[in-house]
N, C-alpha and C positions, 0 to 999 in steps of 0.2 A: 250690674246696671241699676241704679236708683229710680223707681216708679212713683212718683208722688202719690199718685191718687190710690195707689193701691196700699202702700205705707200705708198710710193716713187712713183709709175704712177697715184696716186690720188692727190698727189702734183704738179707732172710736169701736170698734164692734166688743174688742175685750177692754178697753178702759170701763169701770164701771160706774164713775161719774158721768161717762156720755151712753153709753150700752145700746150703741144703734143695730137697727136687728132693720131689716128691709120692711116687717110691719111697722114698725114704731122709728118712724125716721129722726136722727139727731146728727147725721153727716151730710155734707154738701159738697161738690165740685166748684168750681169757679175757675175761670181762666183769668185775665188780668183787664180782657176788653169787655166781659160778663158785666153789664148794666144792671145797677146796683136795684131799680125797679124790679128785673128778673129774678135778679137774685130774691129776692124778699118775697117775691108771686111764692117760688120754689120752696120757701121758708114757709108759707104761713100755718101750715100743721104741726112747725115746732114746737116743743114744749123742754122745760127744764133746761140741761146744756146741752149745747151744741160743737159741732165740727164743721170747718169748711177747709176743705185742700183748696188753695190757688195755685196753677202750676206758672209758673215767670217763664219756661223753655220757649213760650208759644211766642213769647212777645219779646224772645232775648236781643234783639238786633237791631241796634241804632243807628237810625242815618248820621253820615261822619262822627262815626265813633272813633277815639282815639287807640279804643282797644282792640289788640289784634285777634286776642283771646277771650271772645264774650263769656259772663259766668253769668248764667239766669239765675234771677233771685226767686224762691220758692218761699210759699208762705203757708200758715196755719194759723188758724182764729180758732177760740177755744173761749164760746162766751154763753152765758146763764140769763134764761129771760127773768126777768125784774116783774112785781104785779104794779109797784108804781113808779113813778118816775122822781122818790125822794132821796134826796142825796145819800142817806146811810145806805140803803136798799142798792145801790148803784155801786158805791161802792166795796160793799158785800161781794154783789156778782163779782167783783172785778176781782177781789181778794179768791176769793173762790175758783174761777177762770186761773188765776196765776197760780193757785197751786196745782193744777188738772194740770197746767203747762208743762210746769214743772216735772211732773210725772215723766209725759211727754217725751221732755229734752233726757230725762233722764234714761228713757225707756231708746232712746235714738242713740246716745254716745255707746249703752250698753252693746247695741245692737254694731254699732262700731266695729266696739274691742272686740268683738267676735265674728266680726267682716260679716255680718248678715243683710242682707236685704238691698246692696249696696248701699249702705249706711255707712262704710270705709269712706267713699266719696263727698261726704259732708265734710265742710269747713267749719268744724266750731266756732273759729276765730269770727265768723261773718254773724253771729248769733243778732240777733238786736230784741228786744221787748219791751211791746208798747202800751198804754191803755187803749182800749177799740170801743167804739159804740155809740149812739145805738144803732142799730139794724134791726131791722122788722119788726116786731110787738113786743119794742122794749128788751132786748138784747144788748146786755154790755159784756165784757171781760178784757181779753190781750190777744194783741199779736206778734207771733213771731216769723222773722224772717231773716232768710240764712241762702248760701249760695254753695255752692258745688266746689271742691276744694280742685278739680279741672273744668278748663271750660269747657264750649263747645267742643263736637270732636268734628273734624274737616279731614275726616279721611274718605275717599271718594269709593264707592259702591261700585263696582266694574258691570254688575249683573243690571244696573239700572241703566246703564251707556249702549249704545248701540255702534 
């Protein structure tokens, strides 16, 4: 089974462009309904780059959706605060951030091929990568977001039925 948030602070903890350590925060949660205000309250001790897992499970379900088989979309931002707001500088972070990503994707498909982490369960094919930013004090880089290669599972819990 694939944990987003727990993925994602076992990456930023050893990636060593981000090296979040619970003193020195560079990882973030977020859900998908997380008020982008909060978010940034949460951020403002950031420094250098960062990580934010969004988990897409909480919010997978569409009124009249056509799909029978929801796939929540999961995401990761992976951005570098900026000292000013000059366009080289911006786009530095951003070049920077896409190679961290990079790492990333690469460090998740490996994790794959060796069925670890439920990392089998990723859809590469759903990969997408964006530019992101700014968020909080001058924060740019990328985001990626990618879906569950199964959807939901709708198999029913007998011990929760009465």
């Amino acid at each position: 089974m694939y944990n987003h948030y727990e993925y994602c602070e076992a990456i930023a903890r050893n990636l060593k462009s981000i090296q979040h350590s619970d003193a020195d925060r560079h990882y973030f949660r977020a859900i998908e309904q997380t008020d982008l205000a909060e978010l940034e309250q949460r951020m403002s001790t950031a420094h250098g780059m960062i990580m934010i897992a969004i988990d897409g499970s909480f919010s997978s379900f569409q009124h009249e959706s056509d799909s029978l088989i929801q796939r929540p979309t999961y995401t990761i931002v992976i951005a570098r605060q900026t000292k000013v707001s000059d366009t080289d500088t911006i786009f530095q972070a951003v070049a920077d951030s896409r190679q961290t990503m990079m790492q990333v994707i690469s460090r998740m498909l490996c994790d794959a091929k060796s069925y670890k982490s439920g990392c089998d369960l990723i859809d590469p094919s759903t990969f997408q990568l964006e530019g992101f930013g700014p968020i909080g004090d001058l924060f740019y880089g990328v985001i990626l977001t990618f879906s569950l290669a199964e959807g939901v599972s709708y198999a029913i819990d007998p011990s929760m039925w009465l």
